[in-house]
C-alpha positions as CSV (number, residue, x, y, z in Angstrom):
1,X,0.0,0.0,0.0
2,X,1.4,3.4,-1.0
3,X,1.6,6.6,0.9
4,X,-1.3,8.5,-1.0
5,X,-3.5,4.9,-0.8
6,X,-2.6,4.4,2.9
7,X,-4.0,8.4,3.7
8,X,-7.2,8.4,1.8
9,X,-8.3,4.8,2.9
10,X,-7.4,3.7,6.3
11,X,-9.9,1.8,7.7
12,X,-13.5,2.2,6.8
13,X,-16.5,2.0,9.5
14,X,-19.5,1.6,7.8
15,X,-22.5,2.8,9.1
16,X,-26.2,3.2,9.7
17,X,-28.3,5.3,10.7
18,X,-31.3,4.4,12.9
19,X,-34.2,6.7,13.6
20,X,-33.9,9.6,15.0
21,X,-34.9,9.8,18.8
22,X,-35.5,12.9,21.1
23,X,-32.5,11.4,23.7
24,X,-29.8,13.2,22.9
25,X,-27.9,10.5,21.1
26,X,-26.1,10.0,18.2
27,X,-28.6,7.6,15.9
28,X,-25.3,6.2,13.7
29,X,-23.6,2.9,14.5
30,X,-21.3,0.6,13.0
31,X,-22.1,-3.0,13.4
32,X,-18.6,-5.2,14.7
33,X,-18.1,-8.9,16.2
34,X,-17.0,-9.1,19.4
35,X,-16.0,-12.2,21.2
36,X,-15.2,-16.0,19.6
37,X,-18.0,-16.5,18.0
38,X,-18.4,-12.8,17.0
39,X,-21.4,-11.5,18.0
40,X,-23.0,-8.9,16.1
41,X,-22.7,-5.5,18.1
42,X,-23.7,-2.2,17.7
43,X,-21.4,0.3,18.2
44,X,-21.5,3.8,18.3
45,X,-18.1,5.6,17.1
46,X,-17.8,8.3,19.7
47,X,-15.5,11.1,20.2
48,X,-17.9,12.1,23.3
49,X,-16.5,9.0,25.8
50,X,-13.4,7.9,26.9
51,X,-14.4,3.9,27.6
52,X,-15.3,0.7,25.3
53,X,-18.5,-0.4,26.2
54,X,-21.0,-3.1,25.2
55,X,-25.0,-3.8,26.8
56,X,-24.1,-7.1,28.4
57,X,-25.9,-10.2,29.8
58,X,-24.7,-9.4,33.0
59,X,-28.3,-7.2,32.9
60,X,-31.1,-8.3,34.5
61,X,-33.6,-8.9,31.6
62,X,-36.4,-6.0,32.1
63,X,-33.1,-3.7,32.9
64,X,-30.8,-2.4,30.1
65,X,-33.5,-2.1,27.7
66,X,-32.6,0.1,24.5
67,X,-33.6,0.7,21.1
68,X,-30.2,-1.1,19.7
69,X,-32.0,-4.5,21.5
70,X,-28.6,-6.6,21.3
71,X,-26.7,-7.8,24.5
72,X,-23.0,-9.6,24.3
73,X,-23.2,-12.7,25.7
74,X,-20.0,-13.4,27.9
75,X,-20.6,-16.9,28.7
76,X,-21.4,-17.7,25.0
77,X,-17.6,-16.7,24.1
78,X,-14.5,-18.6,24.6
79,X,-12.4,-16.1,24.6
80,X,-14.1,-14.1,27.3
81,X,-12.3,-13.4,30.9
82,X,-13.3,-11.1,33.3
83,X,-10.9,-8.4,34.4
84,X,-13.1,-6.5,37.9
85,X,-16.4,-7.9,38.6
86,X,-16.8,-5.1,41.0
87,X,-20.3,-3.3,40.0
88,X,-19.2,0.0,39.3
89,X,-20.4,3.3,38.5
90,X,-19.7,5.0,35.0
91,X,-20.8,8.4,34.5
92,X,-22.0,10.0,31.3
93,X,-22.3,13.2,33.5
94,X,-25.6,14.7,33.6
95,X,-26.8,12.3,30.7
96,X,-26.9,9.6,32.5
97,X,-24.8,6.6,34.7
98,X,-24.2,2.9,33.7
99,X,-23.8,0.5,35.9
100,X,-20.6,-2.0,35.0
101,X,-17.9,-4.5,35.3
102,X,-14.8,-5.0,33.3
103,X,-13.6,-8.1,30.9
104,X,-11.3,-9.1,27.8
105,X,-12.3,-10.7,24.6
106,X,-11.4,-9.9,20.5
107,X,-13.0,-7.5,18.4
108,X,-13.4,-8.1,15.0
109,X,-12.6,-5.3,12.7
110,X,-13.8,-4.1,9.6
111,X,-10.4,-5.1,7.4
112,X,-10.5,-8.5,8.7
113,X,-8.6,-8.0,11.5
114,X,-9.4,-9.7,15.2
115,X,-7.9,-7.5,18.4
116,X,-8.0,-8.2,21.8
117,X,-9.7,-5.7,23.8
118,X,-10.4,-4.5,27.1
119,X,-13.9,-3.0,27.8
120,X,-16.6,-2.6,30.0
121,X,-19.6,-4.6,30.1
122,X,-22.8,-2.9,31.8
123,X,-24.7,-4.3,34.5
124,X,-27.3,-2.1,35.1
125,X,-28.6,1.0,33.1
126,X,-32.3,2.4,32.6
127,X,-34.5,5.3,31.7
128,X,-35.7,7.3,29.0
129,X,-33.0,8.2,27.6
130,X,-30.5,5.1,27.5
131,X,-34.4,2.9,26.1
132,X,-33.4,5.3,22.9
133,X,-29.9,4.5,21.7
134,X,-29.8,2.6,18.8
135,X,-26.8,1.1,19.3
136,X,-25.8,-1.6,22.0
137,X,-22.4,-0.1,23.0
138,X,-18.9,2.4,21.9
139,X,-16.1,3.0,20.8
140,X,-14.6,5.4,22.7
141,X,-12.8,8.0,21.1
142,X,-11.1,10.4,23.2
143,X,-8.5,13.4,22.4
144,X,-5.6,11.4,23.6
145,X,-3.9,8.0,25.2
146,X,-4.0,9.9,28.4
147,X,-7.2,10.5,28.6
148,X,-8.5,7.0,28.0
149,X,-10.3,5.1,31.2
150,X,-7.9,3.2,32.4
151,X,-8.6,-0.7,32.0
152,X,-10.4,0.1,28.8
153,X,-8.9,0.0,24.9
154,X,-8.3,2.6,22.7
155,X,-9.1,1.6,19.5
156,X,-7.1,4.2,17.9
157,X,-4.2,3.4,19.3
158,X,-4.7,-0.6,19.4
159,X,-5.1,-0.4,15.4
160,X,-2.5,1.6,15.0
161,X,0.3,-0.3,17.6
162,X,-1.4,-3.6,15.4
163,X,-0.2,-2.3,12.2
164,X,-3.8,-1.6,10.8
165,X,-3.3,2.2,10.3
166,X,-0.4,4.2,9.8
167,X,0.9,6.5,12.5
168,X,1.6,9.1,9.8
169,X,-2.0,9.4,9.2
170,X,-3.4,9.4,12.8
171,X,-6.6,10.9,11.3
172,X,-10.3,10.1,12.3
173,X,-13.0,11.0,10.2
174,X,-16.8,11.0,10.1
175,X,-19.2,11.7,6.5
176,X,-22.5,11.2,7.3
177,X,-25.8,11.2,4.9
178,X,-28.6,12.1,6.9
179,X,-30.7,11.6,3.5
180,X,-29.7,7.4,2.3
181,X,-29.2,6.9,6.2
182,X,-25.7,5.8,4.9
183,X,-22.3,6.9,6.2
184,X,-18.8,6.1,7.4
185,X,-16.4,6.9,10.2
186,X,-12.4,6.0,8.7
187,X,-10.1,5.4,11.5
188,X,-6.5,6.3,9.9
189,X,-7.5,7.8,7.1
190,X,-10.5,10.2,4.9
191,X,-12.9,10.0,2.0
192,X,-11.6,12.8,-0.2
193,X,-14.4,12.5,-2.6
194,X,-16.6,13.4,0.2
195,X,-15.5,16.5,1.2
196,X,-14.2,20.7,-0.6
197,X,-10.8,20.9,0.6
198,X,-10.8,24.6,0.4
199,X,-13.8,24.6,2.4
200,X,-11.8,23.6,6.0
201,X,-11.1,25.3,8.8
202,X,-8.6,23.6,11.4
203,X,-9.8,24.3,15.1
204,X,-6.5,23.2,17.4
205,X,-7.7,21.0,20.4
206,X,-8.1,23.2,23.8
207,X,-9.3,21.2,27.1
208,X,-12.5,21.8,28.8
209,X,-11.5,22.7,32.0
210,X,-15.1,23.9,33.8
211,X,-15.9,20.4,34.7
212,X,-13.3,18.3,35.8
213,X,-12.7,14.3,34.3
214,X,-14.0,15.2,31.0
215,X,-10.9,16.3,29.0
216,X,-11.6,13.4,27.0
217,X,-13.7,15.6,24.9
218,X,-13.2,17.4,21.4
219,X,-12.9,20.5,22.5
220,X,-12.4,24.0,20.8
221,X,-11.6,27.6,21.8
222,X,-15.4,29.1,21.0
223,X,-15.1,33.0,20.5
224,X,-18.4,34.2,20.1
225,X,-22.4,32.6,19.7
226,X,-25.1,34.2,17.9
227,X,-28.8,33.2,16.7
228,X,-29.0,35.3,14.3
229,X,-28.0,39.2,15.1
230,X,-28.2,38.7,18.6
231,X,-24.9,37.5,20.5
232,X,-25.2,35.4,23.5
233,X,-22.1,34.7,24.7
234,X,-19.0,36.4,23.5
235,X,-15.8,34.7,25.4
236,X,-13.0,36.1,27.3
237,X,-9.8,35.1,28.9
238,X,-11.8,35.2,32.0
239,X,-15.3,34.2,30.8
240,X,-13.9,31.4,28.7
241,X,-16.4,29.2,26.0
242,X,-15.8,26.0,24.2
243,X,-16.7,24.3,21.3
244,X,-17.3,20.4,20.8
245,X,-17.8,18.0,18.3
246,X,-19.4,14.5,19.8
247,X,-20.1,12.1,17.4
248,X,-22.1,10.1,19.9
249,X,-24.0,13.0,20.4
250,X,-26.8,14.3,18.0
251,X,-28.8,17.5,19.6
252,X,-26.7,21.0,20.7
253,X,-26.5,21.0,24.2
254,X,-24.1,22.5,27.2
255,X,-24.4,25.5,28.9
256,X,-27.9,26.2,30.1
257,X,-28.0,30.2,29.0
258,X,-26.6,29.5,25.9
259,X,-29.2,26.6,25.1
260,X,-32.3,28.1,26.5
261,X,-31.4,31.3,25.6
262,X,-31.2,29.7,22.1
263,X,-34.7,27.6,22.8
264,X,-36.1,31.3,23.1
265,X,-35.5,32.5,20.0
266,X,-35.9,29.8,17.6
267,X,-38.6,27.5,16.7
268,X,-39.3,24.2,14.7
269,X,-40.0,26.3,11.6
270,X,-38.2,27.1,8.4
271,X,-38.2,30.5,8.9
272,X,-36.2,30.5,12.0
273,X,-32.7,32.3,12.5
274,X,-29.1,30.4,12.1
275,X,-26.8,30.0,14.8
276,X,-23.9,31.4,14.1
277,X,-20.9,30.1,16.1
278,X,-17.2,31.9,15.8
279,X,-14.1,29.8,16.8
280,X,-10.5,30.7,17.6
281,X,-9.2,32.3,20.9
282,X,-10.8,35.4,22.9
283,X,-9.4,38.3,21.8
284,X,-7.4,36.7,18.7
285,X,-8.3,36.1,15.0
286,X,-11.2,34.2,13.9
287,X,-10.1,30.5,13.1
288,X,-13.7,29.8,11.4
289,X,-17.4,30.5,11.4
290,X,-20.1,27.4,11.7
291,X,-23.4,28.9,9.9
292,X,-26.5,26.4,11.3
293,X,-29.8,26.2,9.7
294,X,-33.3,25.1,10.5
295,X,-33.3,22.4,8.5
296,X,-30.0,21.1,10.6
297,X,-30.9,22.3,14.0
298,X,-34.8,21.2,13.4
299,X,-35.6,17.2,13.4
300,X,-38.8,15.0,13.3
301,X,-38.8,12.6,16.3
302,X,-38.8,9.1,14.2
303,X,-39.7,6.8,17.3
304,X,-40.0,6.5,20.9
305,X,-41.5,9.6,23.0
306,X,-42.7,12.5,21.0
307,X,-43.0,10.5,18.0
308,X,-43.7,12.8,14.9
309,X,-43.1,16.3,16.4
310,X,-40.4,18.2,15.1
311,X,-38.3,19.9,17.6
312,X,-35.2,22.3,17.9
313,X,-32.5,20.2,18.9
314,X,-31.0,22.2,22.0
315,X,-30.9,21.4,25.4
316,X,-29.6,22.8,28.5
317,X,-26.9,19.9,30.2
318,X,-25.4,22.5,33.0
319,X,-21.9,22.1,31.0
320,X,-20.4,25.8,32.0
321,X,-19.2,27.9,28.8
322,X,-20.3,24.5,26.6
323,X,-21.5,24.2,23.2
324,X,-21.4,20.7,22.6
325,X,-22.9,19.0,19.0
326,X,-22.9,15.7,17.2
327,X,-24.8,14.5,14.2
328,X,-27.5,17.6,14.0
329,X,-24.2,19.4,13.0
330,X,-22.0,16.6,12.0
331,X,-25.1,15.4,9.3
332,X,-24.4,18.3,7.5
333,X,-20.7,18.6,7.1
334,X,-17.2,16.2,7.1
335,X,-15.0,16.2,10.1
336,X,-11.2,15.3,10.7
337,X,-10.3,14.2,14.4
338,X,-6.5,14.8,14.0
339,X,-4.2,13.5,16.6
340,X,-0.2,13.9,17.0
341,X,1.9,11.0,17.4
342,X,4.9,9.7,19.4
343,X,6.6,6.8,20.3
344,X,7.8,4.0,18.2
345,X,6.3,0.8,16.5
346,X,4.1,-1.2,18.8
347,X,4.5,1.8,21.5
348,X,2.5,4.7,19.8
349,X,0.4,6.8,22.3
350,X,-1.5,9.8,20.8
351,X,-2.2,13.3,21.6
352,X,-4.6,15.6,20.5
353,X,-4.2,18.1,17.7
354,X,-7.7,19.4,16.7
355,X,-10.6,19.2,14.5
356,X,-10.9,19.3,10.6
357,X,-14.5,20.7,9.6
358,X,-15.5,21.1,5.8
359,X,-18.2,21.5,3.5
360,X,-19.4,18.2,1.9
361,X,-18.8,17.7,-2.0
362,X,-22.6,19.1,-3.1
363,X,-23.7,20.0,0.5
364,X,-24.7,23.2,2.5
365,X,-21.8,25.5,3.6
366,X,-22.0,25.0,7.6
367,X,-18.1,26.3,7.4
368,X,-19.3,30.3,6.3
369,X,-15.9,31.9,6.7
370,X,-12.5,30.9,7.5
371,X,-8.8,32.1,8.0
372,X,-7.0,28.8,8.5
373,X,-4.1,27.3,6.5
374,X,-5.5,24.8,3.2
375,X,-6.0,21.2,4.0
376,X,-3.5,18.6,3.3
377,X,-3.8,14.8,4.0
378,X,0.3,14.7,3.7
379,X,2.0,12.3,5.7
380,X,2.6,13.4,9.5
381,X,5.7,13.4,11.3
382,X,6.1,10.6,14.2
383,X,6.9,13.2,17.4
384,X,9.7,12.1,19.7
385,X,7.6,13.2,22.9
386,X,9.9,11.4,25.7
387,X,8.1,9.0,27.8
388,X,4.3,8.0,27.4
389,X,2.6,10.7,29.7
390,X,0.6,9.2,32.9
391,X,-3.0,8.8,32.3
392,X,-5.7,11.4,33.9
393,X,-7.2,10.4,37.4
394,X,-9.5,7.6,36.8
395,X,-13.5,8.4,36.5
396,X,-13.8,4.9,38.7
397,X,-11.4,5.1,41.3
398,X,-12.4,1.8,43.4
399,X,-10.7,-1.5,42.6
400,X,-12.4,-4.5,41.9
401,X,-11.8,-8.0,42.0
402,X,-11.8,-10.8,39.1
403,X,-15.3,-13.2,39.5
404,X,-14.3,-16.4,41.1
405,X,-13.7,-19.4,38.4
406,X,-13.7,-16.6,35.2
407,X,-10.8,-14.7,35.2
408,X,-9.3,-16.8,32.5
């Protein structure tokens, strides 16, 4: 495989779209085998989590009920061990908490490839808005190696330290058509068929520091927020604002005056004003401007609560200075995750650079203006970073122990 070949292909996710539901989740998932047999699994691709996660058996039958409806059976595969049996708490942060307990098994991916994994299985999950997913578990995605769960994969890094992707393309990316319900998320690579080059903006990774634990996220310097003429938030160094893309997520949500303020001026009609949404440092030139629509921020309810309504798809979350979005913007446009990369072969751990966001070939022009350098899917440089950094404090700090008789 050449250079060029290696850049544009990587390793495609394909993916479907289930219907829409008011939960605030991401309706796209990629189906993958997981355990010997496989089992079919749906699984989320999401930059919003820093764990691997499946719906388990280990739930109680009338508990861990979801849209997705699939549950990976553990004592159906051979090649399952238990790592913690411990029942512990995950949060999702005001979402939601899950319930789990930690294991091993292989994942079976896309280019044929079978990796051994570490992951989470839940034990106990319910309410309205887990019985919406469409998918059964995730792949976490998070900005770095450091900010991964610890006792959880990183399937970034596991492909790449595997050989499956190349660590000078440490590139994932996401085209979505909200239209065919078809799409694909490429880990180590892009589609550049899919996408106007000149069209992208590059947005370097900042961390969200209002809420500690959740530097995991995508995060953006976010200079100013408008619907339509009126500003609502305009940042400075000391009344900071971020930007996220969360491709588990679909609806805007975050701060609470930002999203009710925006709740209060738009409505689920064609007529209603864009949000306009200004990236780069306070005080320092505009990196890019995001132009939303009604037709991207508005969405019928396909199933489950509410079904039939169309609704504005913002919600206050209580995430300080947050303005967080997944597929209601991520539909509509083609994103880059690009990470930097040290280390060596077999021992690459991955930082995070930023976020690629362009115009689709033949699509709406979300990106509206923008100051940043032209893209280019050249080969990246391998950094020589020193040791692999420590990993952030864990979001489960108790220790479990392995279940008696199936630790492997």
């Amino acid at each position: 495989m050449n250079a060029g070949t290696e850049a544009t292909m990587g390793v495609r996710f394909g993916m479907a779209r289930g219907p829409f539901q008011n939960n605030g989740a991401s309706p796209w998932y990629a189906t993958l085998g997981i355990g010997t047999p496989a089992q079919p699994i749906k699984f989320a691709l999401d930059s919003g989590t820093n764990i691997l996660w499946s719906t388990s058996t280990l739930c109680a039958p009338d508990r861990c009920q979801h849209y997705g409806g699939s549950r990976f059976d553990y004592r159906a595969s051979r090649t399952f061990a238990f790592t913690d049996t411990t029942p512990q708490p995950y949060s999702f942060g005001p979402w939601g908490t899950m319930m789990v307990e930690a294991g091993k098994d292989m994942l079976a991916t896309p280019d044929g490839r079978v990796l051994p994994i570490d992951f989470y299985l839940s034990q106990d999950y319910g309410g309205a808005q887990f019985a919406g997913i469409d998918w059964d578990g995730g792949l976490g995605i998070p900005s770095g190696s450091a900010y991964v769960q610890p006792g959880n994969s990183f399937i970034v890094e596991e492909m790449m330290n595997a050989g499956a992707i190349s660590p000078n393309y440490p590139f994932v990316s996401f085209g979505w058509d909200p239209q065919t319900k078809v799409g694909s998320g490429i880990i180590g690579g892009f589609d550049p068929d899919a996408f106007d080059p000149g069209s992208g903006i590059f947005v370097p990774w900042s961390e969200y520091t209002a809420f500690a634990g959740v530097g995991y996220i995508w995060s953006t310097p976010m200079q100013s927020y408008a619907v339509g003429n009126e500003v609502l938030a305009t940042a400075t160094a000391s009344d900071p604002y971020w930007f996220c893309l969360d491709s588990g997520s679909s609806q805007f949500k975050g701060d609470n005056a930002l999203m009710t303020g925006t709740l209060q001026r738009v409505g689920p009609s064609a007529s209603g004003p864009p949000v306009v949404i200004q990236l780069g440092q306070p005080g320092g030139p505009t990196l890019g401007t995001l132009t939303v629509t009604p037709p991207m921020y508005n969405a019928v309810i396909q199933t489950g609560p509410g079904k039939g309504a169309l609704i504005s798809q913002f919600a206050p979350l209580g995430l300080t200075g947050l303005a967080l979005v997944g597929s209601t913007l991520m539909d509509w446009c083609y994103t880059i995750f690009e990470y930097a990369v040290s280390g060596t072969p077999g021992n690459y751990w991955l930082a995070p650079s930023g976020m690629w966001i362009f115009n689709k070939r033949g699509g709406p022009n979300v990106v509206t203006a923008g100051a940043t350098a032209p893209w280019t899917g050249a080969a990246r440089p391998v950094r020589d970073d020193g040791p692999r950094p420590a990993p952030q404090p864990s979001r489960i700090a108790r220790p479990g122990l392995a279940r008696q008789g199936e630790d492997g």
